[in-house]
C-alpha positions in Angstrom: 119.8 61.4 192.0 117.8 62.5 195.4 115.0 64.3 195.4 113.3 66.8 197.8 109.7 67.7 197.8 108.1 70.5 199.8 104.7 73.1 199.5 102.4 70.5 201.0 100.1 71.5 203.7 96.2 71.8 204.6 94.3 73.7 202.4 90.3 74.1 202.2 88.5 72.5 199.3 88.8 74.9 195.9 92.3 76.2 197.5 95.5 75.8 195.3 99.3 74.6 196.6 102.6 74.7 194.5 104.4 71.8 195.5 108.0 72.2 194.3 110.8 69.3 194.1 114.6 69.8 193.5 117.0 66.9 192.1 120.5 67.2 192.9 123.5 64.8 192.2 124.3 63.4 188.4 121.1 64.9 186.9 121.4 63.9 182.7 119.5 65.5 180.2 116.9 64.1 178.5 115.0 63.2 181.5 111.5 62.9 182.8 110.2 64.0 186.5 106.7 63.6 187.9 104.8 63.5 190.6 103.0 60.4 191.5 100.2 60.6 194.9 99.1 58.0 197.2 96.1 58.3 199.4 95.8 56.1 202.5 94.3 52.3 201.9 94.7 53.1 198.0 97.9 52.5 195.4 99.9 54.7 194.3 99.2 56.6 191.1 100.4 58.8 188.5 99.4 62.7 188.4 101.6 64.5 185.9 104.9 64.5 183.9 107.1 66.4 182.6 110.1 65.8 180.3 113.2 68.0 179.8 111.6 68.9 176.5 108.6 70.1 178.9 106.3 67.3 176.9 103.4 66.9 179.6 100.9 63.9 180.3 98.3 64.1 183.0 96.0 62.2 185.1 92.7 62.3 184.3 91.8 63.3 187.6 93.7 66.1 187.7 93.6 67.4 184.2 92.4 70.6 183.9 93.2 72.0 187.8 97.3 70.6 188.0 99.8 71.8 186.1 103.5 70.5 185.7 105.8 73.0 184.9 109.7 72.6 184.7 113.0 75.0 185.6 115.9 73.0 184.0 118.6 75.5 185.0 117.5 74.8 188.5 117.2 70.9 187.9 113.4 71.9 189.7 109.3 70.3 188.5 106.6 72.3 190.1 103.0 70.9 190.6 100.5 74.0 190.5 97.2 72.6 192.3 94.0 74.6 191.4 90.6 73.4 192.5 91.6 70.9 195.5 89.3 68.4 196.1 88.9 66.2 199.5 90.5 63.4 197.1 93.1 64.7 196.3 94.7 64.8 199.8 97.7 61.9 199.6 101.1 61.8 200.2 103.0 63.2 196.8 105.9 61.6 195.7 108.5 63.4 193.3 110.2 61.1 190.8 113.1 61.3 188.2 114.6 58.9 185.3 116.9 60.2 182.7 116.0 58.5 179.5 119.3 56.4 179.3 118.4 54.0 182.5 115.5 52.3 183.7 115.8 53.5 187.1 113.5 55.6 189.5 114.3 57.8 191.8 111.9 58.6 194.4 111.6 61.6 196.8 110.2 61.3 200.1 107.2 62.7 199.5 105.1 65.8 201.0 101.5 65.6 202.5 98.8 67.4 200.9 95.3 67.5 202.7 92.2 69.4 201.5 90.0 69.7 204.2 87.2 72.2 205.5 
């Protein structure tokens, strides 16, 4: 499965960005996508999930300003970021697993940077 990421950008403190991230190739149902964020010198770290089933698990970081949301007919997860905060600004990484294998696929990533 590849992925491709894209809606990152600069965007002042309280802004929002909708980051967006199609699979394509042998996409199975049930699966889980996310989005997973690292910021420079730190690891990388979970922010949401979503499976096909559109059960959600957040960060608690994030909870309460991010929200996952899924288009299955379009094989598509969407990150809606309210609230940006200066640490918040990473790289953010799509991912996808179908619930039948134990592998990862990981997008490229897109770069998200709140700054005034």
């Amino acid at each position: 499965v590849q992925l491709q990421a894209s809606g990152g950008g600069l965007v002042q403190p309280g802004g929002s960005l909708r980051l967006s991230c199609v699979a394509s190739g042998r996409v199975v149902s049930p699966n889980i996508m996310g989005w997973y964020r690292q910021a420079p010198g730190k690891q990388r770290e979970l922010v949401a999930t979503s499976t096909s089933g559109s059960i959600t698990a957040y960060s608690d970081s994030v909870k309460g300003r991010f929200t996952i949301s899924r288009d299955n007919a379009k094989n598509t997860v969407y990150l809606q970021m309210n609230g940006l905060k200066p640490e918040d600004t990473a790289v953010y990484y799509c991912t996808y697993r179908s619930f039948s294998s134990s592998n990862t696929s990981w997008g490229r990533g897109t770069q998200v940077t709140v700054s005034s």
